[in-house]
N, C-alpha and C positions, 0 to 999 in steps of 0.2 A: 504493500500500500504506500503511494506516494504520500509527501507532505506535502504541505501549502506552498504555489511558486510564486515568487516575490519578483516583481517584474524591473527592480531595481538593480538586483543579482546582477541582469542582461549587464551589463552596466562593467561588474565586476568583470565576470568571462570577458571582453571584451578589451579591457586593460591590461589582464595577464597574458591575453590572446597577442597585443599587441608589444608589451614590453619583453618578454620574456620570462620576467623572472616575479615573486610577489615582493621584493620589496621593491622591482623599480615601477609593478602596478602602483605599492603604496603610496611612494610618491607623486603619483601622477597625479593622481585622485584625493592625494593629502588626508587619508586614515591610515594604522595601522596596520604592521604586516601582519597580524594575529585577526584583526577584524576583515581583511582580506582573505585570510585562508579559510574562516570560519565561514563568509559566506560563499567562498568560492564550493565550500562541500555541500551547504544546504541547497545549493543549486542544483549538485547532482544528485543530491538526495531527489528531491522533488522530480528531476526530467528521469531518472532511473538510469541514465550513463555514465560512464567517463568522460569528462571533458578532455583532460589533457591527462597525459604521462610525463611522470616525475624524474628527474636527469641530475644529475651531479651542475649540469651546467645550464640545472633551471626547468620550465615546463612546456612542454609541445603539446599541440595540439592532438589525438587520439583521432580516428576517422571518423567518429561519432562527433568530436567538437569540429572537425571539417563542415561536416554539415550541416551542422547548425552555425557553422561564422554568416553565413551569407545573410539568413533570417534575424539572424541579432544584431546586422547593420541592418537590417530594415528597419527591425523596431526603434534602433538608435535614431536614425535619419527621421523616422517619424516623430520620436518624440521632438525632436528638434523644431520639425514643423511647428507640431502644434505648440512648441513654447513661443515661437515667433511669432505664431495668431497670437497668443494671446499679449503681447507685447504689444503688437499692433494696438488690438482690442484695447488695452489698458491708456494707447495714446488717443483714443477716441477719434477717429479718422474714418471720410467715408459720407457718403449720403443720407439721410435720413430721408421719408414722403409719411407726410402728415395730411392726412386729411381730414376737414374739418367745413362749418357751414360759416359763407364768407363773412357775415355780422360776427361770428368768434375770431376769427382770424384777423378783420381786419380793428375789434376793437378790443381784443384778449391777447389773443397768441402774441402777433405781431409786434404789438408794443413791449412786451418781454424780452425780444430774442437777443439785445444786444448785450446782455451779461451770460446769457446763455454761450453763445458765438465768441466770446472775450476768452470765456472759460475755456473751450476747447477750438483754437482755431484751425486745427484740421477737422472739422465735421462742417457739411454741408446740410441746408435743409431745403423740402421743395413741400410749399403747402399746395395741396389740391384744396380748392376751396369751390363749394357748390350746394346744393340742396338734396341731389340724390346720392347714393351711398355708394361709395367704390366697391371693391370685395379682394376682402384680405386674403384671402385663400388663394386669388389669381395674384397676388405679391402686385396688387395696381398700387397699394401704401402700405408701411409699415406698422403704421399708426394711424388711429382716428377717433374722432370723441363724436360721439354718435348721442341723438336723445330719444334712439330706440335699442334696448335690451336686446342683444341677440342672443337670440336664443338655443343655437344649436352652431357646430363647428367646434373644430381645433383653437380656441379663444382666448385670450387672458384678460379677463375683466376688472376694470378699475372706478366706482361709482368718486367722479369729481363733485359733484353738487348738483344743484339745482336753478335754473333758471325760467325765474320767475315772469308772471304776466300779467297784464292790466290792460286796461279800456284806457285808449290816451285819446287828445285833441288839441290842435291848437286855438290860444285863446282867441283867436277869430273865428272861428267854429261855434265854440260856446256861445260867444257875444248874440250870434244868429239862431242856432238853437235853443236858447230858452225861451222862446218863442215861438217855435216850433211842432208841431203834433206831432205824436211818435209816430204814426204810418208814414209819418215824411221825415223820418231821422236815416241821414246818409250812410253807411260802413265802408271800409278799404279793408278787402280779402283775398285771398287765393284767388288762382284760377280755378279750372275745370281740372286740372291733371294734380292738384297739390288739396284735394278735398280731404287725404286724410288725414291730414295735419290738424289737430286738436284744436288750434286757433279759427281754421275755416271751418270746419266744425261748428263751433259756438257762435262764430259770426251766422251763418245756416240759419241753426235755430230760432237766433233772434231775430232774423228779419221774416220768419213764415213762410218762407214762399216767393218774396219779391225779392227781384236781383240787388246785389251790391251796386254799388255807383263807380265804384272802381276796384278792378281786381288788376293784381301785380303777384311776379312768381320771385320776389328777394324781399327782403325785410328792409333791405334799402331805399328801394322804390316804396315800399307802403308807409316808411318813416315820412318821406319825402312828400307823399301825397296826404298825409294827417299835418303834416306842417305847413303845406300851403293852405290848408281848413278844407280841405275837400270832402272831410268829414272822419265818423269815429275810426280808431283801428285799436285791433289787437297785439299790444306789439311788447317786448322783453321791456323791462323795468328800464336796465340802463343804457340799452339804445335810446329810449322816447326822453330818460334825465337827460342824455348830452345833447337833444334836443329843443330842453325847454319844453316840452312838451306837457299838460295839465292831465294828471290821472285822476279820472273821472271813477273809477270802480277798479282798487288795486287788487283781487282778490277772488278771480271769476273762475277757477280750479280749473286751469287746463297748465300750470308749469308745469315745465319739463325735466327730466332727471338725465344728468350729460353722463355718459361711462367714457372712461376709456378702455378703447379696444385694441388688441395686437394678436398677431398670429403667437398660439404659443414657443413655436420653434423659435421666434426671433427673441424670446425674452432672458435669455441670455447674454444675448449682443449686447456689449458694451456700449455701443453709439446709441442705439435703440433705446439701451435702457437710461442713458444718461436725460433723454430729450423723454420719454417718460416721466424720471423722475421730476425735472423741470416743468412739465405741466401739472404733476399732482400737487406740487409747491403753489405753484402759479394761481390756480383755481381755488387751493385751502385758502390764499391771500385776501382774493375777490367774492367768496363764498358770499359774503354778504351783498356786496354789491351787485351781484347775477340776479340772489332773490327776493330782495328788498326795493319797494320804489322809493 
């Protein structure tokens, strides 16, 4: 019955394979010629051969350590590899794609990245920024903060907060609605292809039946169109604050809950996980200001 093989051993054989002798292995390797010989045997214990034969003028290889030299500069060469990934990996270098929906990007992410970027100036990033969802599994991003749960896949889920929503208007809006009869009160909402978004939704309901007065497919455009008074919208707390904007009803239960998402294979990447970490920072900072109007 073999013992347990110690993949470190490799290591030893490889030293006496090369030196010739174990005290010029010890030196090579800077341990002793007693902890050299010791594990030079538990090696063979474990593979069940001879490595070498023992000489007045040192140790040779046996035909059994012939055959296995070639394999144990493999393994050597590989480990080599992988300690130079992870070197790499540890100077954080490389690309990152984040994707995200462009009102986070351009009034969250974005304003962050320049201590992000300071910190590691080999890593690159590229924000996909849009309203429909890329898909992590075709590697279209590495990352993305989503404010739907997925549910199924190879995933690694990160709940950032919550971003919250209210009834805004500007106050030239108001000035003309309070005078107004509700069958004749205006809304800014989705289109026809963004009906399942919880905000168009609730816009829906309230009107019964009669169309919006202006639908738009970004949160930009419906800021923009509540700010010139075109009438009410549904819009995040602190997009409609940087707009001065008046919240009429902060509290109408359709906020949204942000995750972060990543493919699990990639949550070991050092790059990956550094620009992670930097958004879960980034969002515990602004938590309040996402939910809060």
């Amino acid at each position: 019955m073999t013992t347990s093989f110690h993949w470190d051993d490799i290591r030893i054989f490889l030293a006496v394979a090369r030196a010739g002798t174990l005290s010029a292995a010890a030196e090579t390797m800077n341990i002793g010629i007693a902890t050299i010989s010791r594990r030079l045997e538990r090696l063979e214990r474990s593979l069940s051969v001879p490595l070498f034969s023992r000489h007045q003028s040192g140790y040779r290889l046996t035909d059994d350590g012939e055959a296995l030299l070639e394999r144990a500069e493999a393994l050597e060469y590989a480990g080599m590899a992988l300690a130079e990934h992870a070197k790499l990996q540890e100077n954080v270098a490389g690309m990152v794609r984040l994707a995200t929906s462009d009102n986070l990007a351009s009034h969250v992410v974005m304003p962050s990245l320049a201590d992000l970027l300071g910190r590691y100036p080999g890593l690159r990033l590229e924000v996909l920024s849009g309203v429909q969802s890329v898909n992590l599994h075709r590697r279209d991003a590495d990352l993305a903060i989503r404010m739907v749960k997925p549910e199924a896949g190879h995933l690694t889920l990160k709940r950032l907060g919550t971003v919250g929503f209210g009834v805004y208007a500007a106050d030239s809006y108001l000035t003309g609605a309070a005078n107004t009869p509700p069958d004749e009160t205006h809304y800014i909402s989705w289109g026809d292809s963004h009906q399942h978004l919880p905000a168009a939704q609730w816009v829906t309901r309230k009107l019964r039946g009669k169309p919006c007065r202006v639908a738009a497919n970004t949160l930009t455009s419906q800021v923009s169109a509540v700010s010139a008074g075109l009438g009410f919208g549904v819009l995040p707390h602190f997009m409609a604050r940087q707009h001065n904007l008046r919240c009429v009803d902060p509290d109408i239960g359709v906020d949204q809950v942000l995750w972060l998402v990543m493919h699990s294979d990639l949550a070991g990447s050092r790059r990956v996980r550094v620009v992670a970490d930097h958004l879960i920072a980034l969002f515990d900072e602004v938590k309040h200001q996402l939910l809060l109007p």
